[in-house]
C-alpha positions in Angstrom: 0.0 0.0 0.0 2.5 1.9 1.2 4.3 2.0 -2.3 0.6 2.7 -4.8 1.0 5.9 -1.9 4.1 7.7 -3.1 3.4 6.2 -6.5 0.4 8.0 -6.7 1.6 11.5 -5.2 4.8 11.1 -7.6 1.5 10.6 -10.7 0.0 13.8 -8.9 3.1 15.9 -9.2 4.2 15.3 -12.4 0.2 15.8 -13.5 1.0 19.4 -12.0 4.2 20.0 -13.6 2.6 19.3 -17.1 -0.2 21.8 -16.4 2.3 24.3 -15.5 1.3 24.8 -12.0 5.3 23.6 -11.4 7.3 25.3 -14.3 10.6 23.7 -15.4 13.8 25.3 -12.9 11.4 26.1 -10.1 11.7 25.0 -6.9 8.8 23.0 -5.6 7.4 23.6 -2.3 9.1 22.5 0.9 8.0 18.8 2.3 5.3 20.1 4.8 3.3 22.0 2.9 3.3 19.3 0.2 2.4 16.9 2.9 -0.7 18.9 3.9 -1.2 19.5 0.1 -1.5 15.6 -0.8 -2.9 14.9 2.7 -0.1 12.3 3.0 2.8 12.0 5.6 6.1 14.2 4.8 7.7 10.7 4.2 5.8 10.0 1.5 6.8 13.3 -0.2 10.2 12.5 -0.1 9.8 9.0 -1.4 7.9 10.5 -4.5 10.3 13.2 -4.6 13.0 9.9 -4.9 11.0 8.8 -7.7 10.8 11.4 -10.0 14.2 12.6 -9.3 15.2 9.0 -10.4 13.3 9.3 -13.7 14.8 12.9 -14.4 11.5 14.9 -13.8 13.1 16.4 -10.4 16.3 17.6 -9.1 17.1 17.3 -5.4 19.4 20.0 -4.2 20.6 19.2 -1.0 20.2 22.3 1.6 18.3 24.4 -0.9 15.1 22.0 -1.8 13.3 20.3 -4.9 13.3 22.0 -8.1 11.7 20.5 -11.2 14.4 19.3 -14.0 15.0 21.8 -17.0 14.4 20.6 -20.9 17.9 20.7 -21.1 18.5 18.3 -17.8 17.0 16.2 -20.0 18.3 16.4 -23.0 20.5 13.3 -23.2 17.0 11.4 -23.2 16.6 10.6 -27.2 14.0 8.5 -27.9 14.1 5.6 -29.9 12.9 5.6 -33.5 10.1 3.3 -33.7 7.0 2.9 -35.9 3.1 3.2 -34.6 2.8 -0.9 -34.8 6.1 -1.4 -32.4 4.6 1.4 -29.9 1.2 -0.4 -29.9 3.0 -4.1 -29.6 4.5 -2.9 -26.6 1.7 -1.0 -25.2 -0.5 -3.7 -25.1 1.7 -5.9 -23.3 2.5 -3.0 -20.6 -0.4 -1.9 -20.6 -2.9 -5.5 -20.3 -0.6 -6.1 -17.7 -1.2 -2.7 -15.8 -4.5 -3.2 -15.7 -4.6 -6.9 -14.5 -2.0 -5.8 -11.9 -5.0 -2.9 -10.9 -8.1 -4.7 -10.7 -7.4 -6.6 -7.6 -6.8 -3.3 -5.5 -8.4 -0.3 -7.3 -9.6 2.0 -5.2 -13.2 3.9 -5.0 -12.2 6.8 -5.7 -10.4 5.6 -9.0 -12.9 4.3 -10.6 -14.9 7.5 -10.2 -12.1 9.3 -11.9 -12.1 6.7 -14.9 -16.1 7.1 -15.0 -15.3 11.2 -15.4 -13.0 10.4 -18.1 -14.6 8.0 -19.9 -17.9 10.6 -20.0 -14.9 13.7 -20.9 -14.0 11.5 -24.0 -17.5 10.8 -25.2 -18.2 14.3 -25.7 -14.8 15.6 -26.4 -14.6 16.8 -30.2 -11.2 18.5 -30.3 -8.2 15.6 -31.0 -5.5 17.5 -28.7 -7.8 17.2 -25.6 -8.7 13.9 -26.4 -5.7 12.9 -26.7 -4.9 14.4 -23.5 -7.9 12.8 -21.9 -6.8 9.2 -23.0 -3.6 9.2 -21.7 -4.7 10.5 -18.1 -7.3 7.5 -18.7 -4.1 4.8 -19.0 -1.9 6.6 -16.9 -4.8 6.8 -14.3 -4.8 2.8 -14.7 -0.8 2.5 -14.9 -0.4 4.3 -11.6 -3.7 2.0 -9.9 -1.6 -1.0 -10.8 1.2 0.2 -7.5 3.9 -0.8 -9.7 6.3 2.3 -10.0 8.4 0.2 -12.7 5.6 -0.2 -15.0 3.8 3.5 -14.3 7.2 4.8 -15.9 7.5 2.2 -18.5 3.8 3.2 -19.7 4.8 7.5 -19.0 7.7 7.0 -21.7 5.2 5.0 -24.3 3.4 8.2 -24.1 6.2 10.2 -25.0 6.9 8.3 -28.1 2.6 8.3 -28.5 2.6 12.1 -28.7 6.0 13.1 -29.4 7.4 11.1 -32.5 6.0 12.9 -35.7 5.0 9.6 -37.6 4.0 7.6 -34.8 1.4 11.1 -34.1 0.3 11.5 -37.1 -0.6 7.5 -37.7 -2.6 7.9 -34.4 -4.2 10.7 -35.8 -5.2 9.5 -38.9 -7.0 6.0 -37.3 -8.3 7.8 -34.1 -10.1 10.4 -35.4 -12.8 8.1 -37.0 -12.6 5.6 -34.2 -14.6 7.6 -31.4 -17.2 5.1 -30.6 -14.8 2.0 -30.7 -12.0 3.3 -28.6 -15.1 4.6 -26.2 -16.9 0.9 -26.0 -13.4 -0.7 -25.3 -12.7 2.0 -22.6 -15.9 1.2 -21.0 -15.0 -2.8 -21.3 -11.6 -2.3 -19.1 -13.7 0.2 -16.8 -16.0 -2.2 -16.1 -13.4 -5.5 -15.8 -11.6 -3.3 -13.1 -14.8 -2.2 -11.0 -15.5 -6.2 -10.8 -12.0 -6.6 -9.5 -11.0 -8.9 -12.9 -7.5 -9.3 -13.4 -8.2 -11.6 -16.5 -11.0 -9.6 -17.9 -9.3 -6.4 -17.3 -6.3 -7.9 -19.0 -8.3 -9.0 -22.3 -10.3 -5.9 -22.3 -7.3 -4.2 -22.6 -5.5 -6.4 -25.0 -8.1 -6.4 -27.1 -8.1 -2.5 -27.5 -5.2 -2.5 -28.7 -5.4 -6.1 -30.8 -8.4 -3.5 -32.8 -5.7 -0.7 -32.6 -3.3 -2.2 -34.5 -5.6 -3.9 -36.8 -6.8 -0.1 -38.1 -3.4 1.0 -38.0 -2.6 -1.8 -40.7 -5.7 -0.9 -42.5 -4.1 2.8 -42.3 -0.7 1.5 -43.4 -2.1 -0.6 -46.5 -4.0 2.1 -48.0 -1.4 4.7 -47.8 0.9 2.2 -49.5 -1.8 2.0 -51.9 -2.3 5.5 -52.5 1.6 6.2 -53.0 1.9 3.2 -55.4 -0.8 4.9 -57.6 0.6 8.3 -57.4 3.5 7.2 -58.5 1.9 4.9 -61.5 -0.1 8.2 -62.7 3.2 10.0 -62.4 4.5 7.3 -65.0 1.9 7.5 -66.9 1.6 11.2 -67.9 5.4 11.2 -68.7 5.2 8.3 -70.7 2.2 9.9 -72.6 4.0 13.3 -72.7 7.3 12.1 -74.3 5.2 9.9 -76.7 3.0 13.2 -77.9 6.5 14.9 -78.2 8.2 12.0 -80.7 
């Protein structure tokens, strides 16, 4: 229990940082008023604070406090090149797992926030908040399943979700038609955790993404399709042009 705790303060804190309430280079504040912010013991602070200074998100200065890490701190991260079918291939394992990891011990209060999110992304029309939306519904999950190594496994699949150009715009181009899918097989893991079902949360999840990558193959194929016949009209006219010339 004692680890979902700081876990879930560390989740907290970097939700806050990516909102802007903590700004990159300033210094967070001290332990006590953190404590009585989160409602948790100073301890548990300092853990999280651990955490995310492990991961690169924080920098603990000894004698002068916690500051949150700089773009440039962070630098020497490069992600790997990898396509939107690798990403998903991984994500579904990380991700099934999460959830089956979760069900057992979800909490409450949880699965009211994964109700509000799941009713946030059936109205939602604009692609950057859903977008947003989704991932604090997986991350939401990742950080219910108490396992620190897996919540920052499944926070850097995210990074290559939203931050790799081509692995972006691929998600894009099949999630934008997909509303009502992705929304019924939300609903299915929602419902797999709230009857504490490891299994059925696993294969609810699994199977989002089995019908993930299927569209993104879909996506793949006709694009391949599309260039093949670009380039065959291309052909075409010159071949025509330089036999109207001779």
């Amino acid at each position: 229990m004692a680890d979902r705790l700081f876990q879930g303060i560390a989740d907290q804190i970097v939700a806050l940082i990516d909102e802007g309430v903590f700004p990159p280079g300033t210094r967070l504040p001290g332990e006590r008023e953190l404590a009585e912010r989160f409602n948790v013991s100073r301890v548990t602070i300092r853990e999280a604070a651990i955490a995310l200074q492990a991961i690169g998100v924080l920098r603990i200065k000894t004698g002068s406090g916690i500051y949150v890490a700089e773009p440039a701190d962070r630098a020497d991260e490069v992600l790997p090149s990898v396509s939107a079918l690798e990403l998903t291939e991984a994500r579904a394992l990380f991700e099934s797992e999460a959830a089956a990891l979760a069900a057992p011990v979800i909490s409450a209060e949880t699965l009211a926030k994964l109700d509000e999110l799941l009713a946030a992304m059936a109205v939602e029309q604009d692609d950057v908040r859903s977008t947003e939306i989704d991932r604090e519904f997986h991350m939401t999950i990742a950080s219910a399943s108490g396992n620190g190594a897996i919540t920052h496994v499944i926070r850097t699949l995210w990074r290559l979700r939203t931050e790799l150009p081509e692995v972006r715009h691929t998600h894009e181009s099949v999630c934008h038609h997909d509303g009502l899918t992705r929304q019924d097989e939300h609903a299915a893991v929602v419902e797999a955790l709230r009857r504490h079902d490891p299994q059925g949360a696993r294969v609810a999840m699994r199977q989002h993404f089995q019908r993930l990558l299927g569209s993104m193959l879909d996506a793949t194929e006709e694009r391949a399709i599309s260039e093949l016949r670009r380039k065959s009209q291309e052909s075409r006219e010159r071949f025509l042009m330089s036999a109207k010339i001779g």
